[in-house]
MIGU-668195 format. One line per field, with one value per residue (C-alpha): x, y, z; residue in one letter; residue number from 1. Coordinates in nm, 3 decimals, padded with zeros to 5 digits. Example, Ala and Ser with C-alpha at 12.3 -4.5 7.8 and 13.67 -1.06 7.14 Angstrom:
<pts>
c1 = c(01.230	01.367)
c2 = c(-00.450	-00.106)
c3 = c(00.780	00.714)
lumse = c(A	S)
drenza = c(1	2)
</pts>
This chain:
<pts>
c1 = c(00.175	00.353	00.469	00.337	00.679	00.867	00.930	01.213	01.174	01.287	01.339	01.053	01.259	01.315	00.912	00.806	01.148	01.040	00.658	00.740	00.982	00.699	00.491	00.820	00.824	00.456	00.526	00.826	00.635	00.383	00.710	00.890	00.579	00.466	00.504	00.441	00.107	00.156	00.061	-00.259	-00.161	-00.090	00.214	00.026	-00.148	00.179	00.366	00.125	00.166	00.534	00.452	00.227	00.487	00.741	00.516	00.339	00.645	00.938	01.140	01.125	01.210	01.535	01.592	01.516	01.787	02.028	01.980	01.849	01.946	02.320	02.423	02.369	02.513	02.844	02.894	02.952	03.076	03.247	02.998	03.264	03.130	03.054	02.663	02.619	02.807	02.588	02.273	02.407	02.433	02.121	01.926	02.093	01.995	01.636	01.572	01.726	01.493	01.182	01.257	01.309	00.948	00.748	00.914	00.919	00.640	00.677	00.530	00.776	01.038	00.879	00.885	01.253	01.274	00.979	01.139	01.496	01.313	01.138	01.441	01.638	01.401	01.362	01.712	01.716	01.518	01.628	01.972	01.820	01.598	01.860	02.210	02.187	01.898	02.096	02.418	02.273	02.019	02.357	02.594	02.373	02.366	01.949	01.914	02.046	01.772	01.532	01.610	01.522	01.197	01.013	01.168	01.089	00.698	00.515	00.235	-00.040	00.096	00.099	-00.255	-00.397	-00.542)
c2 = c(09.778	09.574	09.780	09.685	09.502	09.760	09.630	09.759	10.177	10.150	10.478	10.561	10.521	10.145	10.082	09.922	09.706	09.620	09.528	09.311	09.128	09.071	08.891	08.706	08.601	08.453	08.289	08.088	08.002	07.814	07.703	07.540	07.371	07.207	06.791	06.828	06.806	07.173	07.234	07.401	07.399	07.122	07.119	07.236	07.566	07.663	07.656	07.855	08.114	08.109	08.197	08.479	08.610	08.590	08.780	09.053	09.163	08.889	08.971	09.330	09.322	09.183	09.427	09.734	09.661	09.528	09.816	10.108	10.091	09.929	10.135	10.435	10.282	10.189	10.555	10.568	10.237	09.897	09.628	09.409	09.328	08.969	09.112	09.219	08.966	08.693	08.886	08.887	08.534	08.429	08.658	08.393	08.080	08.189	08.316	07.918	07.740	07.999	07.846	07.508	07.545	07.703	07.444	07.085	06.871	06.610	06.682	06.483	06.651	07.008	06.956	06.957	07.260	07.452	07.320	07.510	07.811	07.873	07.822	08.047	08.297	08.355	08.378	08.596	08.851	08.828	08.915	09.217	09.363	09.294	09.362	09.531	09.721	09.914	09.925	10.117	10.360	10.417	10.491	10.712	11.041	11.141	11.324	10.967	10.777	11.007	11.013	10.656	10.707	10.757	10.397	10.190	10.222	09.898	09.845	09.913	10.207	10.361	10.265	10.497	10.815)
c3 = c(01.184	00.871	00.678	00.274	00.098	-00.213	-00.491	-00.673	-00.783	-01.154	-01.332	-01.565	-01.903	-01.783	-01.663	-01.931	-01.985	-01.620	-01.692	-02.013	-01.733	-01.482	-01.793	-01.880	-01.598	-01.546	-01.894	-01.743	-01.463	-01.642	-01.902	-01.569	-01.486	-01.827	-01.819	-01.440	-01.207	-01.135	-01.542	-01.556	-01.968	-02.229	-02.413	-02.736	-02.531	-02.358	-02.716	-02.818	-02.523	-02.606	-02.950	-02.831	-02.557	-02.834	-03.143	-02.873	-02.709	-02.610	-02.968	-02.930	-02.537	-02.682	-02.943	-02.789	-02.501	-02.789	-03.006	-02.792	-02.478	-02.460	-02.725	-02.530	-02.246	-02.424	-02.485	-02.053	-01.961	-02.139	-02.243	-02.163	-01.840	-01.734	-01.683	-01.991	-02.161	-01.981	-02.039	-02.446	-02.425	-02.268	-02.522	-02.789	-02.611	-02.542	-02.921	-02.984	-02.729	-02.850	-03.233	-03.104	-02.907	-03.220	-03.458	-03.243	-03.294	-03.048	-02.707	-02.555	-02.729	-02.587	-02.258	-02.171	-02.404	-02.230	-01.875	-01.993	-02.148	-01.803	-01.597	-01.814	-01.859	-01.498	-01.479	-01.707	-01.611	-01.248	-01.355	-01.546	-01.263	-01.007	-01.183	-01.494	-01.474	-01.146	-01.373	-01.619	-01.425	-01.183	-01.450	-01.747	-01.649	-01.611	-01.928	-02.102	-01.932	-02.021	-02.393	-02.381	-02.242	-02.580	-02.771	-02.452	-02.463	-02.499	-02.745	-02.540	-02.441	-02.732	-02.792	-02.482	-02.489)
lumse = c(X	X	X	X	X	X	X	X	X	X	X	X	X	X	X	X	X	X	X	X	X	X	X	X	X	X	X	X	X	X	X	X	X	X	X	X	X	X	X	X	X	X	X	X	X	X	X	X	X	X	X	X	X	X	X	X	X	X	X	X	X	X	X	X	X	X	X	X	X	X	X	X	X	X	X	X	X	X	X	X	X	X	X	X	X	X	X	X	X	X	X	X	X	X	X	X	X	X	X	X	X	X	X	X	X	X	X	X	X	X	X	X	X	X	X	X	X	X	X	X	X	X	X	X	X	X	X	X	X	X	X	X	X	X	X	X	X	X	X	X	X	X	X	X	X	X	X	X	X	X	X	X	X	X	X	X	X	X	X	X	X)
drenza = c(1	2	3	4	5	6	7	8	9	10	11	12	13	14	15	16	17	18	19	20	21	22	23	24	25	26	27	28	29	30	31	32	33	34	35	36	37	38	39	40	41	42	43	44	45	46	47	48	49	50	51	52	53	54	55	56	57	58	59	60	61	62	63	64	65	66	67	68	69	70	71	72	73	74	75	76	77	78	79	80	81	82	83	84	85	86	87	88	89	90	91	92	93	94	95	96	97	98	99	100	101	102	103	104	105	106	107	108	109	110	111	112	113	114	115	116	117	118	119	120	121	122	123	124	125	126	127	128	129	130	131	132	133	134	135	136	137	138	139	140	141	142	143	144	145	146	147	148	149	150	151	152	153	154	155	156	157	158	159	160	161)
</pts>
């Protein structure tokens, strides 16, 4: 009998770092695909999902790992580690591309940018889930990572009973 594929156990503080990934990472999909037969969006709907990923939950993805969780991580190792540098980094170029999106009005113009934005975005948050993500949950001691827990909730978390 197969046995069912694992995906990658993530300690709880990091879950819902790790869920906003897996809707990053459905919104680069369709980013990668706009201008192309594969598009099941026009330019004008998929700069409007960006918009949406960006206002519901892409900004403050950013921030919290910026502010909340590599701060506490700097007290235990350098940030001066090529991950985390290029993770830095790539948080700068997708804020640029996610301005140059919302404020582009040629559709010609937007699909290159989209194109980028999807290719780095997946990038992105493969690097995360695969390298950094392991970094930190391998070198904060537990009672760090749990400390985090109660910053990293998402929205609708927060909303259920």
């Amino acid at each position: 009998m197969d046995q069912p594929k694992k995906g990658i156990i993530r300690h709880e503080a990091l879950q819902p770092l790790s869920r906003h990934h897996h809707h990053a990472l459905f919104v680069a999909l369709q980013a990668k695909r706009v201008g192309t037969e594969k598009s099941k969006l026009t330019v004008e709907e998929m700069k409007q999902e960006v918009e949406t990923f960006w206002v519901e939950g892409g900004n403050q993805h950013f921030q919290d790992e910026e502010e909340i969780v590599l701060p506490v991580y700097a007290q235990y190792q350098s940030i001066h580690q090529p991950e985390i540098i290029e993770m830095l980094l790539e948080h700068v170029k997708l804020r640029s591309y996610v301005q140059q999106i919302l404020s582009t009005e040629a559709e010609a113009d937007l699909i290159p940018i989209m194109n980028e934005f999807g290719e780095l975005l997946t990038t992105h948050v493969r690097r995360e889930e695969r390298v950094v993500f392991p970094m930190i949950e391998k070198d904060l001691p537990e009672e760090e990572l749990q400390k985090l827990a109660p910053y990293l909730h998402t929205s609708e978390e927060e909303s259920e009973p």
